[in-house]
C-alpha positions as CSV (number, residue, x, y, z in Angstrom):
1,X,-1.0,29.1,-20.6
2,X,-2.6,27.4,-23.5
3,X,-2.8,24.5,-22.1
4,X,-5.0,24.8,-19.5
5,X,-6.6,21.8,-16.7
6,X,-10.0,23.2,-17.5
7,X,-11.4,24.0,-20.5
8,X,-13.7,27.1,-21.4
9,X,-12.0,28.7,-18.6
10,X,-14.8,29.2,-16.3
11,X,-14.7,31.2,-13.1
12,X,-14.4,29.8,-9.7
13,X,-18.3,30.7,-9.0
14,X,-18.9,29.1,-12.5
15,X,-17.4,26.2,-11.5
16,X,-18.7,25.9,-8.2
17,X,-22.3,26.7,-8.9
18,X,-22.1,24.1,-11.5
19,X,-20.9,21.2,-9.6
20,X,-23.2,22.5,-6.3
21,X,-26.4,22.1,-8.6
22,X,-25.9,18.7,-8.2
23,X,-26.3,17.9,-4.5
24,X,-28.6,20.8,-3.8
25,X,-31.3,20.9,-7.1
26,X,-31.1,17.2,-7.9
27,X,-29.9,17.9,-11.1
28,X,-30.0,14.5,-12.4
29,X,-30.9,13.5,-15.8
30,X,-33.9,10.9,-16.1
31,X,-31.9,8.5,-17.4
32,X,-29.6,8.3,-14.7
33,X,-32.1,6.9,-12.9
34,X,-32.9,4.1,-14.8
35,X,-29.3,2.9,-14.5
36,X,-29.6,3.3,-11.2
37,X,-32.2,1.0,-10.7
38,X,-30.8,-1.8,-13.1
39,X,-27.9,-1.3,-10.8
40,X,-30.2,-1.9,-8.0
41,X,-31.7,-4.7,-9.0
42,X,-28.7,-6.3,-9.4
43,X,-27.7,-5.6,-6.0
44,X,-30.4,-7.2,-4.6
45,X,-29.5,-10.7,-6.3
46,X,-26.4,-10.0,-4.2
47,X,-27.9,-9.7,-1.3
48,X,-30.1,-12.5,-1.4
49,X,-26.9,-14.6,-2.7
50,X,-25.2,-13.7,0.7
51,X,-28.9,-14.9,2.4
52,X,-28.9,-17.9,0.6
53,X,-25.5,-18.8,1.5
54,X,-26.0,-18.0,5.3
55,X,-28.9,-20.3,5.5
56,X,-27.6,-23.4,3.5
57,X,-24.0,-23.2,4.6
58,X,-20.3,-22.9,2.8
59,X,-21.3,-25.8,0.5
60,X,-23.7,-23.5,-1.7
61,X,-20.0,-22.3,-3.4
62,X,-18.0,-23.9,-5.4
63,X,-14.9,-25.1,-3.4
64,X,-12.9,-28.1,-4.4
65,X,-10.3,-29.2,-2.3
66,X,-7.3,-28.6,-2.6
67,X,-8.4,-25.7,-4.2
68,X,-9.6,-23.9,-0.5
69,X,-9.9,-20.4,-2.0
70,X,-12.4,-19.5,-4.9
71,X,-14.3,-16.8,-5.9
72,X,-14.4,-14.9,-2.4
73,X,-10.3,-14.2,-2.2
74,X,-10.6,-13.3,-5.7
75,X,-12.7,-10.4,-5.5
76,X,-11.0,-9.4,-2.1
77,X,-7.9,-9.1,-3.7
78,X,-9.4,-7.9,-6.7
79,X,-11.5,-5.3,-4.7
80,X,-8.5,-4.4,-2.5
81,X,-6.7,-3.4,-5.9
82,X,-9.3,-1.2,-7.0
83,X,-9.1,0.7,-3.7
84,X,-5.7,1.9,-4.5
85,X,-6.5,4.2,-7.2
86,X,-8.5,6.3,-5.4
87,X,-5.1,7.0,-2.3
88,X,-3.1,7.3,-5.4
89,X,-4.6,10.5,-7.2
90,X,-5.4,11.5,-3.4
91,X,-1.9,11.0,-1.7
92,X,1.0,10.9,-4.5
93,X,-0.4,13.2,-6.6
94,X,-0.9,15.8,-4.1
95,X,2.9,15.2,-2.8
96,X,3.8,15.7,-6.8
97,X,2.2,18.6,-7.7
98,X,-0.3,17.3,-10.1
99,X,-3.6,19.8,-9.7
100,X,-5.3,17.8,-12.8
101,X,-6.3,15.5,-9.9
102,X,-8.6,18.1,-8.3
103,X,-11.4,17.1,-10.8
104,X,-11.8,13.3,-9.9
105,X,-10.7,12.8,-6.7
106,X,-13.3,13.3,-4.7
107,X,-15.4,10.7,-6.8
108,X,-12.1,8.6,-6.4
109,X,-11.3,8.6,-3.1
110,X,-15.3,7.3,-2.3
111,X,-14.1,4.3,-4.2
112,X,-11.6,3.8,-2.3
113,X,-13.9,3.5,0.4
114,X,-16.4,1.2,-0.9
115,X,-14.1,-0.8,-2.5
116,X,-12.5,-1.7,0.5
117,X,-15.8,-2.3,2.8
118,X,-16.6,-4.6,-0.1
119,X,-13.4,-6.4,-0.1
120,X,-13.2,-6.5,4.0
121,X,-16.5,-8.5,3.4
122,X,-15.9,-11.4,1.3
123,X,-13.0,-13.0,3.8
124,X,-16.1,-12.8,6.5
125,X,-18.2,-14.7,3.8
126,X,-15.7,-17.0,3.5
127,X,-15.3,-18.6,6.6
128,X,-18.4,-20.7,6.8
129,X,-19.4,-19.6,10.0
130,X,-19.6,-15.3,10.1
131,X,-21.1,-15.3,12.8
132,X,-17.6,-15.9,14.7
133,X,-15.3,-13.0,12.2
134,X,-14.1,-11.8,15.5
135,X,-12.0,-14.7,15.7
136,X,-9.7,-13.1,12.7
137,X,-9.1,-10.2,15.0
138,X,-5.9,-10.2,16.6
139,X,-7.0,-10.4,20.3
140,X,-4.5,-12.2,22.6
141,X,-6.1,-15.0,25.5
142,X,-9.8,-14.6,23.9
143,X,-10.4,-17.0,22.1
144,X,-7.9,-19.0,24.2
145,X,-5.6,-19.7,20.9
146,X,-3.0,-16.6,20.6
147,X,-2.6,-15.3,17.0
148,X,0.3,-15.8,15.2
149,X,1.7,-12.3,14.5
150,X,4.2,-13.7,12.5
151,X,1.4,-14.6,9.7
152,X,0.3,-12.4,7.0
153,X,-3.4,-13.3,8.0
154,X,-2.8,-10.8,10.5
155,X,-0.6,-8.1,9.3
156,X,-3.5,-8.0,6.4
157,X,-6.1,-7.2,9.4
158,X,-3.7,-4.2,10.6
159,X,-3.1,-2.9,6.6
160,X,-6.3,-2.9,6.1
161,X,-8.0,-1.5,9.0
162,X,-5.2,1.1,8.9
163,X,-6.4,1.8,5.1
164,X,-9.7,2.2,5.5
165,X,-9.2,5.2,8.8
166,X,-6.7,7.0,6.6
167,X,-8.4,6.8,3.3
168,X,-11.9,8.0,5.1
169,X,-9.7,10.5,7.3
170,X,-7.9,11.9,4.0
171,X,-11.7,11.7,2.0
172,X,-13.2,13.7,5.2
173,X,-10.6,16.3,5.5
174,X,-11.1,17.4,1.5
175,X,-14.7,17.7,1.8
176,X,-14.1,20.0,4.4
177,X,-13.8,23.0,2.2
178,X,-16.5,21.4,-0.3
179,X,-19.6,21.1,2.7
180,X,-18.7,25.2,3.3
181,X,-19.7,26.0,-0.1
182,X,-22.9,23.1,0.0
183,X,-23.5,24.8,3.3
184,X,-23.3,28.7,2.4
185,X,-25.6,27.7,-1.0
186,X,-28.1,25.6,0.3
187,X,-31.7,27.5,0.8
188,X,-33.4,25.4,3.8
189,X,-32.6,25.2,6.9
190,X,-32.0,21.4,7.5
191,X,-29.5,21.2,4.7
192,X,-27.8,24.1,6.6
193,X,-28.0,22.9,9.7
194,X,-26.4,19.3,7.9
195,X,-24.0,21.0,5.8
196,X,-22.7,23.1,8.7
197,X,-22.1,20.3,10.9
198,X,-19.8,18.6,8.4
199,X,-17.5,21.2,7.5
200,X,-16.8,22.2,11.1
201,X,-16.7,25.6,11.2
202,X,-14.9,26.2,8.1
203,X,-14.5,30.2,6.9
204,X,-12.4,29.9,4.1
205,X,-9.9,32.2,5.5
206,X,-5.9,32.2,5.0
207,X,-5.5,30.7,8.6
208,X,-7.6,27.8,7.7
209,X,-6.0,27.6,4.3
210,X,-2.7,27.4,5.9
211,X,-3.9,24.7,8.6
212,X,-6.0,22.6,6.0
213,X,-2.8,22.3,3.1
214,X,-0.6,21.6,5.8
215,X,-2.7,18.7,7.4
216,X,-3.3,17.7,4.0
217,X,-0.1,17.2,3.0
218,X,0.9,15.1,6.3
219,X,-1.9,12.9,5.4
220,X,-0.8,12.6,2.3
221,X,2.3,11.4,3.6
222,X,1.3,9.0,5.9
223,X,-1.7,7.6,3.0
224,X,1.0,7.5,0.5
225,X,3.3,4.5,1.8
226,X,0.0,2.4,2.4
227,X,-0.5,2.2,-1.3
228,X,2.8,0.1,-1.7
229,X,2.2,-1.6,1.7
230,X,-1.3,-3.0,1.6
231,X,-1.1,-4.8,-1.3
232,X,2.2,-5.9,-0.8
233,X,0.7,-7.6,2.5
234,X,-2.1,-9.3,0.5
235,X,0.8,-10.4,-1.8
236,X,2.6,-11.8,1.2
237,X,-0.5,-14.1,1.6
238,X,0.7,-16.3,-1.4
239,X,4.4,-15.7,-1.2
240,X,4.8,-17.0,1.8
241,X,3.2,-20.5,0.7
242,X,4.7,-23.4,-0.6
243,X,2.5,-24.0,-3.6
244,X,3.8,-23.8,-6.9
245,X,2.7,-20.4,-8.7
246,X,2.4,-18.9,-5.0
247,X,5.7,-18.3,-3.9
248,X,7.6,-15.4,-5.9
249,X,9.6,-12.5,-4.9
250,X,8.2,-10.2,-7.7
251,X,4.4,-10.5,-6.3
252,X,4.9,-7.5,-3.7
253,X,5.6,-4.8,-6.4
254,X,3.9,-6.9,-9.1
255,X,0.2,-7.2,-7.3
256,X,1.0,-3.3,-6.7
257,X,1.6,-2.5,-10.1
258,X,-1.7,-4.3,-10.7
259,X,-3.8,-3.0,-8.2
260,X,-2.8,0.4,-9.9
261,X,-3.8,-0.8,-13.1
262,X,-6.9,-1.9,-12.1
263,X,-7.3,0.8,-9.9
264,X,-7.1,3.5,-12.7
265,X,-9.5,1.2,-15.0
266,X,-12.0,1.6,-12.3
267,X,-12.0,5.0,-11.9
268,X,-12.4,5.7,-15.7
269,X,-15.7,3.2,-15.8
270,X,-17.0,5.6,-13.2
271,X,-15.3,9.1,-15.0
272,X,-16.5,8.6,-17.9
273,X,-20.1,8.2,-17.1
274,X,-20.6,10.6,-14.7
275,X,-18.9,13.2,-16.7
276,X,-21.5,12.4,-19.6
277,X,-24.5,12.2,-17.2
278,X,-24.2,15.3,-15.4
279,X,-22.2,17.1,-17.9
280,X,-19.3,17.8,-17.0
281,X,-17.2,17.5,-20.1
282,X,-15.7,21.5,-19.3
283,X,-14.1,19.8,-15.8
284,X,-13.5,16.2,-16.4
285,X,-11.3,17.2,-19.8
286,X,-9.6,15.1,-22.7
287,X,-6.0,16.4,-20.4
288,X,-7.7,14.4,-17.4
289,X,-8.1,11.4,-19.7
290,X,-4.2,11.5,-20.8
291,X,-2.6,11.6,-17.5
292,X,-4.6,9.1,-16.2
293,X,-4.2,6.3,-19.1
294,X,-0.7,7.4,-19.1
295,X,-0.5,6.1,-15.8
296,X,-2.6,2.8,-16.6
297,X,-0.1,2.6,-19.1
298,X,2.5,2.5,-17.1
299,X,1.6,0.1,-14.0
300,X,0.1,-2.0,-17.1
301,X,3.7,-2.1,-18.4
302,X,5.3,-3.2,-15.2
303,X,2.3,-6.0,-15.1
304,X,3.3,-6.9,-18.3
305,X,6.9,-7.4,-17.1
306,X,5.9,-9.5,-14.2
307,X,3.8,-12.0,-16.5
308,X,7.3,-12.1,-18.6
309,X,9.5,-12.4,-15.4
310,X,7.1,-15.1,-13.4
311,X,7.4,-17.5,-16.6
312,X,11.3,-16.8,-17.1
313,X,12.0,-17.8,-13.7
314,X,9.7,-21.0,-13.3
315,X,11.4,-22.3,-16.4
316,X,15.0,-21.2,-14.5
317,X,14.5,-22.8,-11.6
318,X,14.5,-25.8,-12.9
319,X,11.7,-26.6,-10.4
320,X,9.5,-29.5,-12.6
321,X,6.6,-28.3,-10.2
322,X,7.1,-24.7,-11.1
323,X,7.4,-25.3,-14.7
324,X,4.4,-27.9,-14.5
325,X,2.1,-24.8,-13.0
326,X,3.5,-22.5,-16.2
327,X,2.5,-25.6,-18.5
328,X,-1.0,-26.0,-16.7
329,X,-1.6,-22.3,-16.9
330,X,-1.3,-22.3,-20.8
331,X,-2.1,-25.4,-22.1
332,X,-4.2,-27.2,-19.0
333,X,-8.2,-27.3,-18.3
334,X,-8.0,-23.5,-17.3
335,X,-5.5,-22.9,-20.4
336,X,-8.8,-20.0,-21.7
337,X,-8.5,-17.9,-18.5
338,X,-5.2,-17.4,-19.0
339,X,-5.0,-16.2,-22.2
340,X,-8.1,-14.0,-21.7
341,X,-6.3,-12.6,-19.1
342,X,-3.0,-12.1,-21.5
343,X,-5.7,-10.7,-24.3
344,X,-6.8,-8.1,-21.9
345,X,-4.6,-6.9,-19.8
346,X,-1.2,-6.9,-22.6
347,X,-3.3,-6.5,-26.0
348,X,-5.6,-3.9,-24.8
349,X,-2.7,-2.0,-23.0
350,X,-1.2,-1.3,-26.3
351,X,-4.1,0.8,-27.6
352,X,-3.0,3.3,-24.8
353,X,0.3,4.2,-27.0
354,X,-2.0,5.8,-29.0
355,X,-2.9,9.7,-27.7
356,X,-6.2,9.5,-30.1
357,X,-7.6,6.7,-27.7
358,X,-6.1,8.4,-24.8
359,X,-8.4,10.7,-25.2
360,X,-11.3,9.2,-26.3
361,X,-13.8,9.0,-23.5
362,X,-15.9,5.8,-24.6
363,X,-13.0,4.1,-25.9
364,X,-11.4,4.7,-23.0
365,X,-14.5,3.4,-21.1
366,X,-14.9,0.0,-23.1
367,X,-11.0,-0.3,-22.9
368,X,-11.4,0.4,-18.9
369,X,-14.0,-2.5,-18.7
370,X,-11.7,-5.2,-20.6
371,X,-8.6,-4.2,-18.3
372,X,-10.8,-4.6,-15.0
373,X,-12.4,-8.2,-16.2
374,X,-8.7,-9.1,-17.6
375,X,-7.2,-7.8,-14.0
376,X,-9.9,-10.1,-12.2
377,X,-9.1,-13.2,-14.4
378,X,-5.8,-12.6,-13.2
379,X,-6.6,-13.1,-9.5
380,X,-8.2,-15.7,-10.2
381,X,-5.5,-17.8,-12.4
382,X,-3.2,-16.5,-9.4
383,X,-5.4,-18.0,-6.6
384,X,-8.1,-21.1,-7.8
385,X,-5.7,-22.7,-10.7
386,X,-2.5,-22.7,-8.8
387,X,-4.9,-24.7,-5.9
388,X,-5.9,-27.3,-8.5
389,X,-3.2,-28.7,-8.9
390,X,-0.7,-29.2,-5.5
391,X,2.2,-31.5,-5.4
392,X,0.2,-35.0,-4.9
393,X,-1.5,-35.9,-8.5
394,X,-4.0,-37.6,-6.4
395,X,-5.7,-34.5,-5.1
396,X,-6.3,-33.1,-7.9
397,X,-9.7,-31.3,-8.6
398,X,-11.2,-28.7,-11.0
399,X,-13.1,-26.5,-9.2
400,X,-17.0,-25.3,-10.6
401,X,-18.2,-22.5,-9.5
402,X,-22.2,-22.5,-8.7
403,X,-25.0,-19.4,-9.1
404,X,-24.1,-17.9,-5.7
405,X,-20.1,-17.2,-6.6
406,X,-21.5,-15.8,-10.5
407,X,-24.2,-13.7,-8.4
408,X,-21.8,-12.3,-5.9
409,X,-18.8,-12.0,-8.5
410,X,-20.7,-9.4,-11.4
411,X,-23.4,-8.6,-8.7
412,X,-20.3,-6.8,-6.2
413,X,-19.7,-4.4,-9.2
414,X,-23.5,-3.0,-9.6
415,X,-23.1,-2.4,-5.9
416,X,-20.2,-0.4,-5.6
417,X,-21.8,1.8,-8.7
418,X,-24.3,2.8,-6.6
């Protein structure tokens, strides 16, 4: 048993008392806080972007048409990928076997959760007038028109409402265990009284071990296929369009692939911090760091493949409208986005070969950061460039986006950090 998850081999009361510090002393480093209210700040220029553009109207953003879509679907999608990573290590790694996920998936799975709300919220943005978002609820007779159920508008509204109640269902159920201990440490009364109601009565003993692992696992199942089904929904969005660039069979398992990719990036931008901040270098270990760029390593492989595979096939159809979008992508106004994207999400993938950046923490980290702006440049050469240019030369438009998309675009991540 050299090789051990966690290092120093600490005792369970070790490692609980270490972690429980946190929530119950504040045991928060000064500088922590200064992040934090960078992070803040910036969230408030998001907020009052979303004010601004309530007051003065859908024009304040930079749509072009024929390109409809801009910035908002691009972080949805975007956002929606990052959510994945978080019902991945909670769901498919539990099914497998892998314990090294016991040390960030509880961070994970939270942003899973925001990730999603955030995502959920830029469609709402989007449609000009929010005030009527119950409109993009499948509800037969009233609003007198019926839905469509045969769109994937509204299978996305049943993934990812369905997402959402399992991943905070799954998150919920393993803090169970976690608000016992919180509960049966704290020292006053209200944060027993709080504590106690959130882990329901838990007693730690083999009866409610049994019951817990096995409702685990059956969430686990039923979290697991969502991963692959979600984003292949939001996939469906574009596939089943006739625009050139949209309509490919690999975008199901290829937007998956990426979402995982992006997913795992994510959580290392958060890991890597919090496991310097609050010291917790004996529980987040270099092991932890492996696995986990092993698997960005892989999905990012498969992403790689479907870059390779979408330009084969719009040369081999022989389509001049496909091969004109390949063209346009590389060479046209937008040619820098896509090879930005390329730079980051292929050429800093092969670093991850390497087990000595594996397991470097802040190479890992500024690695992690390049994937997840590469993996949004992505979305958006997928959605706004493939707009610009539809099948009548006429239409044509470049789209610029204004202060309110760049506000809500880096302003979404500071945010979800908090």
């Amino acid at each position: 048993m050299t090789d051990r998850v966690i290092a120093g081999h600490p005792s369970d009361r070790e490692i609980v008392g270490r972690i429980a510090s946190v929530p119950l002393r504040g045991r928060i480093p000064r500088y922590f806080w200064w992040v934090f209210l960078l992070f803040f700040a910036i969230a408030l220029l998001f907020l009052f972007s979303i004010g601004w553009l309530l007051i003065e109207g859908i024009g304040t953003i930079g749509l072009e048409i024929p390109a409809a879509w801009g910035f908002m679907i691009v972080n949805t999608v975007w956002w929606i990928g990052i959510g994945h990573a978080g019902t991945l290590i909670s769901a498919i790694l539990v099914l497998l076997r892998q314990n090294w996920r016991n040390s960030i998936n509880r961070f994970a799975e939270a942003m899973t959760l925001f990730a999603v709300g955030i995502a959920g919220l830029f469609p709402i943005l989007h449609l000009g007038r929010p005030q009527y978002f119950y409109w993009l609820l499948p509800l037969p007779v009233t609003h007198m028109p019926w839905p469509n159920w045969r769109s994937p508008l509204v299978w996305d509204f049943f993934a990812i409402a369905t997402y959402i109640l399992v991943s905070l269902m799954f998150w919920y159920m393993g803090l169970v265990p976690d608000m016992a201990v919180l509960r049966d440490r704290a020292q006053t009364r209200g944060k027993q009284i709080v504590y106690g109601l959130l882990s329901l009565g838990w007693r730690g003993s083999a009866y409610h071990w049994s019951r817990f692992e096995t409702s685990y696992l059956l969430v686990a199942a039923l979290a697991t296929p969502l991963v692959v089904s979600v984003h292949s929904v939001i996939a469906l969005d574009f596939t089943s369009a006739l625009i050139p660039g949209y309509h490919s069979t690999i975008f199901p398992p290829y937007f998956v692939a990426g979402a995982l990719y992006s997913g795992f990036a994510m959580v290392f931008t958060i890991a890597v911090p919090l496991r310097q901040f609050f010291g917790f270098q004996a529980f987040i270990t270099d092991r932890h760091l492996d696995n986990g760029a092993k698997v960005m390593l892989a999905s990012g492989c498969f992403v790689a493949y479907g870059y390779i595979s979408e330009a084969f096939f719009s040369w081999y159809s022989g389509d001049p409208f496909e091969r004109y979008m390949m063209w346009n992508r590389a060479f046209g106004d937008y040619s820098w986005t896509f090879w930005v994207m390329l730079a980051c999400n292929v050429g800093l993938l092969q670093f991850l070969w390497f087990k000595r950046v594996r397991t470097n923490p802040w190479l890992l980290f500024v690695l992690s950061l390049g994937i997840n702006v590469g993996m949004w440049i992505e979305r958006y050469v997928i959605v706004v460039v493939s707009l610009t240019r539809d099948f009548v030369p006429s239409m044509w438009r470049n789209v610029t986006p204004t202060w309110v998309d760049y506000s809500r675009c880096w302003a979404r991540s500071a945010c979800s950090s908090r």
